[in-house]
N, C-alpha and C positions, 0 to 999 in steps of 0.2 A: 769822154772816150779816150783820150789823148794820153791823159793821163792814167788810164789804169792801162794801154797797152805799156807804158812807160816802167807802171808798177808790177808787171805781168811777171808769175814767177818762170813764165817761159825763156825770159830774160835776164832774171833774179837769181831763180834757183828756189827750191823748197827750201824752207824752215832755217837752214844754215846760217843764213844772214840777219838773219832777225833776232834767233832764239838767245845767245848773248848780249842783245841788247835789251831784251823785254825782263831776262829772268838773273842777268848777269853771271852766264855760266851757258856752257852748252850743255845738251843732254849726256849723263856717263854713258859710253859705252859698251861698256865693262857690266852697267848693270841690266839685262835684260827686259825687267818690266818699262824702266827708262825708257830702252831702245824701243819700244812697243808703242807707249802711253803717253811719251812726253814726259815734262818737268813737273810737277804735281804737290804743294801741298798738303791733300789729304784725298784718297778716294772711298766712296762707299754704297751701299744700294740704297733708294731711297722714295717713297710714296706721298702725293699728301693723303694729309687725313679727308679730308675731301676734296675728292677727283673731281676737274675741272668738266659743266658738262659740254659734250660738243670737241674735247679734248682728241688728240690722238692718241697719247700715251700716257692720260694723266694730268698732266699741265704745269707742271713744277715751270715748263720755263715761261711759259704762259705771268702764269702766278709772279712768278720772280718779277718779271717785266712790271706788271702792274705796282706791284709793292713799291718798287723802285719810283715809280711815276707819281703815286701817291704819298710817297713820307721826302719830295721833291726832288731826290739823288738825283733824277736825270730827267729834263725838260721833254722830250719827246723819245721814242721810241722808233730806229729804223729797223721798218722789217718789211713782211708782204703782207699782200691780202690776198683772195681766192682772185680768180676775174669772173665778173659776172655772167659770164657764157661757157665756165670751163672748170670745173672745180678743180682741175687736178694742175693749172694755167693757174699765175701770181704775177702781181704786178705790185712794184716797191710802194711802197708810204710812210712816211714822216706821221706814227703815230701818236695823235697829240689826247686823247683822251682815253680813258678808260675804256669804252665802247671800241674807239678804234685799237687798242690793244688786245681786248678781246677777239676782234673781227680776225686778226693773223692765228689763230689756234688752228692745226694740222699741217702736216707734209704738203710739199710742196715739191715732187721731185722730178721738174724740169728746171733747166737752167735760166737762173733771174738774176737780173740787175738789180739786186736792194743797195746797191751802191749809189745809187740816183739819188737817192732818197737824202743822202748826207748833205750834198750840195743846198736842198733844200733848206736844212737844217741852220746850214753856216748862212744864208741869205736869211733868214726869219732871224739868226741873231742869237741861234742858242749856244748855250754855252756848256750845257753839260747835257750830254747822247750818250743813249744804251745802244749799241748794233747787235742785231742777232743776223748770225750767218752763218752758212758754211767754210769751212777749211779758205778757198780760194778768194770766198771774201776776205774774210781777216786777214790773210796774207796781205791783199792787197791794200785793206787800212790800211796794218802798220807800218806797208811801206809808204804810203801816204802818208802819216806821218812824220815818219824821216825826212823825207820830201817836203812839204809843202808846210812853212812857221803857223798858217793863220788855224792848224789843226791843230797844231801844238798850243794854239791858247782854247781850245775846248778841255775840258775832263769826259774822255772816251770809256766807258765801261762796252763789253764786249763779251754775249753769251754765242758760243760755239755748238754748233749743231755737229756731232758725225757724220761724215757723208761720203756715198762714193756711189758710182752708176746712174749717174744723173743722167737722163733721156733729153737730145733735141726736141723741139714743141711739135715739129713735125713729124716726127715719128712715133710720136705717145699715143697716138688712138690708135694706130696701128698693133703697137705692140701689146696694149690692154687689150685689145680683141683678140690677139693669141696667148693670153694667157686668161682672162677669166669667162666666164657664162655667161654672164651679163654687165658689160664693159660700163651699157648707160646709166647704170645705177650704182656705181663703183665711189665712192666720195674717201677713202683711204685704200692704201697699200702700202706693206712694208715687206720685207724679207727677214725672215724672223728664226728666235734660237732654234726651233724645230725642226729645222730646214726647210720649212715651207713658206711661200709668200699669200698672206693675210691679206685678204680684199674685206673691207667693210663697206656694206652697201646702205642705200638707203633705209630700207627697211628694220636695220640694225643687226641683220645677219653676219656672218662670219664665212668667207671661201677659203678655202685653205688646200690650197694649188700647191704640191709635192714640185721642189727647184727641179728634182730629177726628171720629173714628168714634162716637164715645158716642151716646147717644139723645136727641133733641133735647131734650127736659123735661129732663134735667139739666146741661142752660143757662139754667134759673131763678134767678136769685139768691135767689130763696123758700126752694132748699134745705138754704139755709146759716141759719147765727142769725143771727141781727141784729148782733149783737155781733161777730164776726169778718168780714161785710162792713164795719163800721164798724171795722175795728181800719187803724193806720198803725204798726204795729211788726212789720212782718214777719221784720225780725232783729234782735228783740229788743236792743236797742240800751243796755238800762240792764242787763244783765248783768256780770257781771265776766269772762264769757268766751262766746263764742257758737260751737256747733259742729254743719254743715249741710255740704250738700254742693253747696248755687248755683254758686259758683265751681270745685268740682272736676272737670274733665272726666271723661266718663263713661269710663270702659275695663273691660271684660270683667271682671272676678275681682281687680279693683285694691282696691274697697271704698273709695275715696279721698275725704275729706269735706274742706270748707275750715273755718278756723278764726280767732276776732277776738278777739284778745285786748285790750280794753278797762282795763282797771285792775290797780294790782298786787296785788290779792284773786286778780285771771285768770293774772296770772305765775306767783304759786307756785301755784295749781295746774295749770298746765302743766308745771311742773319737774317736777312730782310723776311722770309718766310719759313727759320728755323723750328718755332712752335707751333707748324703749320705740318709737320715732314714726321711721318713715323721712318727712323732709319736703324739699317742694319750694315753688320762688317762684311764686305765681299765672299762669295764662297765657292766652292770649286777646288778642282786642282789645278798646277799651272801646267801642269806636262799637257803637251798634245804633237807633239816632233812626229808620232807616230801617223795620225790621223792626216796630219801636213803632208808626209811624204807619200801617205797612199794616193795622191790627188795632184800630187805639184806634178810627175809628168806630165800627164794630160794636159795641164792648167799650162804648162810652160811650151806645149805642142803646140795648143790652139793658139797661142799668140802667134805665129809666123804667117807673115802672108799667104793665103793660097787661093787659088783661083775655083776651085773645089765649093760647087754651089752643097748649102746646108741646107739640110733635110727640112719639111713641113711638117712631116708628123712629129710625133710627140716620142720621146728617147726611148721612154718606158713607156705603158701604161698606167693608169691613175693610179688605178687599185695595188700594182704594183710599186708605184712611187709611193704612195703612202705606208704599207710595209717598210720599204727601205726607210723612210725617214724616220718613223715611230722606233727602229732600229735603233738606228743614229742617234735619235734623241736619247736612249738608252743608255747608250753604249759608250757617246762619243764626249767629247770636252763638255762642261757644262759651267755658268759661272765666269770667275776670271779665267778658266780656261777657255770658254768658247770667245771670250774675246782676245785671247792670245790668236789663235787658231785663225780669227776673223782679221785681227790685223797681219799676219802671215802670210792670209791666203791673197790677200787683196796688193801687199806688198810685191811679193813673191810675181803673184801676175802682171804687174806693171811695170818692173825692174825690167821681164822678159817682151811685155809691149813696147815698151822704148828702144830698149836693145837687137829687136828684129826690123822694127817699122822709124824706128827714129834713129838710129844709131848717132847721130852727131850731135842728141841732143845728151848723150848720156853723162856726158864728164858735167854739162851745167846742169841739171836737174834733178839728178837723184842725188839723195841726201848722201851723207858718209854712214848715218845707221842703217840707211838701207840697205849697203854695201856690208855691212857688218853682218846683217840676218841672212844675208844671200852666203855669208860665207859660213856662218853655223849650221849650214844647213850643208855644204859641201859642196852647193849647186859652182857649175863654170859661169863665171864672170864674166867669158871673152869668149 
């Protein structure tokens, strides 16, 4: 515990302090996709040829993990599992076999300690570990690493999840009851290109909940932690590989995720399952300035404190939010533009969470690109 409040980028800083020493070089500034996506040796969209079953999105990293464990690159595997009483609840594990590598397949979008898991790791004596994490773990490795020699003598490979709007445990059934029909039978959720958030239930069905329709109180930023409005790593940028689906257009039964291969830790383990991946080149346009700015007031209002109790009902109507969205999907960014769009919007809104409700943490924590997109976009800084 000690040491990851030590490691905390609430004390660190985002990405700044690290990203020179992992890739030797900071992100350009200069060059936009950069300032968006990170340092990158190759990105691109990409499927396996057979979808993992039981998968969320497929399994590439599912897949990746295993491969890794199997041709021996890496002794164990930290990640999570479900908890036995809570599908959408994870608890860390030191995954040491096949079966236990399989057992972590799907989201997990309340906040977990898979950092526990490492300790494990270094007491059993291994020596070579794959981390799958979010942005705030990996920060926290690789300041761990800096920190602490007896990590420096492990070989750390590290797959990156995308991540932002991570839910306290106690406020997750809550909040699954105001957004789906039937919460108890809910086993995934995502927020997805279409602007609507995807419940998959038991049955195999499909809910598809319009963002616009949700219920007005969960447009609080209250019901997020603090820590993930403050977070500017939404893709996980200090990875040795990042795999999401921002970039991959939505299509029916495609299961299609994009993928950043950042370091050559992230190459070979993409070899590891390269004859396994039918892939394609990103597609899209990058402009989306316009769709950003029809949205950033709002987005930059709700961030300021207000005592101003948020409404129960729902913004829109269903019928109506589905309209607007199938709109959107139409109309708007698709592609590498919706993850342009996607990193903007999430950027953009946490520059202004900080800046109203934290103000003194602003000069440590926000990056300098963040500070870049906030100014290409014209918004006031002070």
């Amino acid at each position: 515990m000690q040491e990851s409040i030590r490691s905390c980028v609430f004390k660190n800083g985002w990405v700044d302090p690290l990203e020179e020493k992992i890739f030797g070089r900071k992100r350009n500034i200069d060059d936009p996709q950069e300032v968006r996506f990170g340092i990158t040796k190759k990105r691109f969209v990409a499927r396996l040829s057979n979808p993992l079953q039981g998968a969320q999105w497929g399994g590439i990293i599912t897949r990746m993990a295993t491969r890794a464990f199997q041709e021996g690159l890496v002794e164990g595997v930290v990640t999570l599992h479900h908890t036995p009483d809570h599908h959408f609840f994870s608890v860390p594990v030191l995954a040491g076999s096949i079966d236990d590598i399989e057992a972590s397949k799907g989201n997990k979008p309340v906040l977990s300690p898979v950092l526990r898991s490492l300790e494990t790791a270094y007491r059993k004596g291994y020596k070579k570990v794959l981390v799958i994490g979010a942005g705030c773990h990996i920060h926290i490795l690789r300041d761990f690493i800096e920190r602490y020699p007896y990590l420096r003598e492990m070989d750390i490979y590290t797959i990156g999840i995308p991540c932002v709007d991570n839910i306290d445990r106690k406020k997750w059934d809550w909040i699954l009851s105001r957004i789906s029909r039937s919460p108890s039978t809910a086993v995934h959720m995502e927020f997805m290109q279409d602007f609507r958030i995807h419940i998959r239930h038991q049955d195999g069905s499909t809910e598809k909940v319009p963002f616009f329709s949700l219920p007005g109180e969960l447009s609080d930023p209250g019901i997020f932690p603090e820590a993930c409005m403050c977070c500017f790593d939404y893709l996980n940028t200090l990875s040795d590989i990042t795999v999401g689906y921002l970039a991959a257009e939505l299509k029916p039964g495609e299961q299609q995720q994009w993928v950043l291969v950042r370091t050559e830790k992230g190459e070979r383990l993409l070899d590891l399952i390269a004859g396994e991946l039918e892939t394609s080149p990103e597609t899209g346009s990058w402009e989306c300035e316009t769709f950003v700015r029809k949205t950033a007031q709002q987005t930059i209002e709700s961030m300021k404190p207000s005592s101003t109790p948020h409404s129960t009902g729902r913004k829109i109507p269903l019928w109506l939010g589905h309209i607007l969205a199938g709109t959107l999907t139409l109309i708007g960014p698709k592609g590498i533009g919706f993850a342009h769009y996607s990193a903007d919007y999430h950027m953009i809104r946490h520059y202004y969470y900080v800046k109203f409700r934290h103000p003194q943490l602003l000069d440590n924590i926000v990056p300098r690109y963040v500070h870049t997109l906030v100014r290409e976009y014209n918004f006031p800084e002070t």
